[in-house]
C-alpha positions, 0 to 999 in steps of 0.5 A: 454114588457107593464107590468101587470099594465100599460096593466090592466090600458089600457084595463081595463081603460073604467071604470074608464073613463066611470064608475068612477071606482077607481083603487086600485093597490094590487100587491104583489111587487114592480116589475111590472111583478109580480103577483098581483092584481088590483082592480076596485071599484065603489059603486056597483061593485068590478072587481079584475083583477089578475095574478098568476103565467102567468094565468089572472083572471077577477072576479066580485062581488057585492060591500059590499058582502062577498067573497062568492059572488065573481064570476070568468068572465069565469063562469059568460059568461058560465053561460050566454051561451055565451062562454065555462069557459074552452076555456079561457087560462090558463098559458100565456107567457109574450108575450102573456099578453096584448093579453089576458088582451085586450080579458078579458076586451073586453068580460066584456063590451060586455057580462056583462055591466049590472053588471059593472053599478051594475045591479046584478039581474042575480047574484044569477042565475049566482053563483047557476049555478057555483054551480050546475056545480061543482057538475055535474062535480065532479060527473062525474069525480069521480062517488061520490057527492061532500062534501057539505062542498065545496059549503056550504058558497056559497049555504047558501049565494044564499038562505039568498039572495033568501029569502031577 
């Protein structure tokens, strides 16, 4: 079985070799099987790549920006129509990991190239949309409003850059 880091490092590898992404290897253990993070980093863009608990998830945000303005790529691709956040697969098994790694890494060079090279001109589109979602959503679900105390960082971080 690859591990966690040598399957990132497969896949995910066109940054660094294309891009000149840095790596940054945060995995919680020594163990290479074990839950972690890995993060590309180029002067513009952080891509974390993370696994918890057999689930992976690909996020991206602007380099310098604080963790509000971080954005999962299933929202990302549904914010972009171009595939549903909850088609992606949660807990995968061992097996299955290299699997869903080469698929994450696949879906970001096809669909979101512009923000790997920096271009974040569609980010604050992308982050309202994650929100208004959310909202929609719990309203759906639940018949009430969600606490705006949610969302409050976020939305107060879409309206400094709406302004700037």
């Amino acid at each position: 079985m690859v591990s966690f880091f040598h399957s990132t490092l497969k896949h995910f590898g066109y940054l660094v070799e294309e891009f000149s992404y840095t790596v940054k290897d945060k995995r919680y253990t020594a163990n290479p099987l074990s839950d972690g993070v890995i993060e590309f980093v180029s002067s513009k863009t952080i891509i974390e790549v993370q696994k918890d608990r057999n689930a992976f998830i690909v996020s991206l945000k602007p380099a310098n920006e604080p963790e509000v303005s971080r954005m999962s790529l299933p929202w990302i691709l549904e914010a972009l129509n171009i595939k549903k956040s909850d088609s992606f697969p949660g807990e995968v098994a061992p097996e299955g990991y290299d699997k869903v790694l080469r698929e994450n890494a696949e879906l970001l060079r096809k669909y979101c190239l512009d923000i790997v090279q920096g271009d974040f001109s569609r980010w604050l589109d992308i982050l309202q949309y994650f929100v208004d979602q959310s909202k929609r959503g719990y309203r759906s679900r639940t018949g009430r409003e969600l606490p705006k105390r949610v969302h409050q960082d976020r939305e107060d971080y879409i309206k400094s850059k709406s302004l700037s």
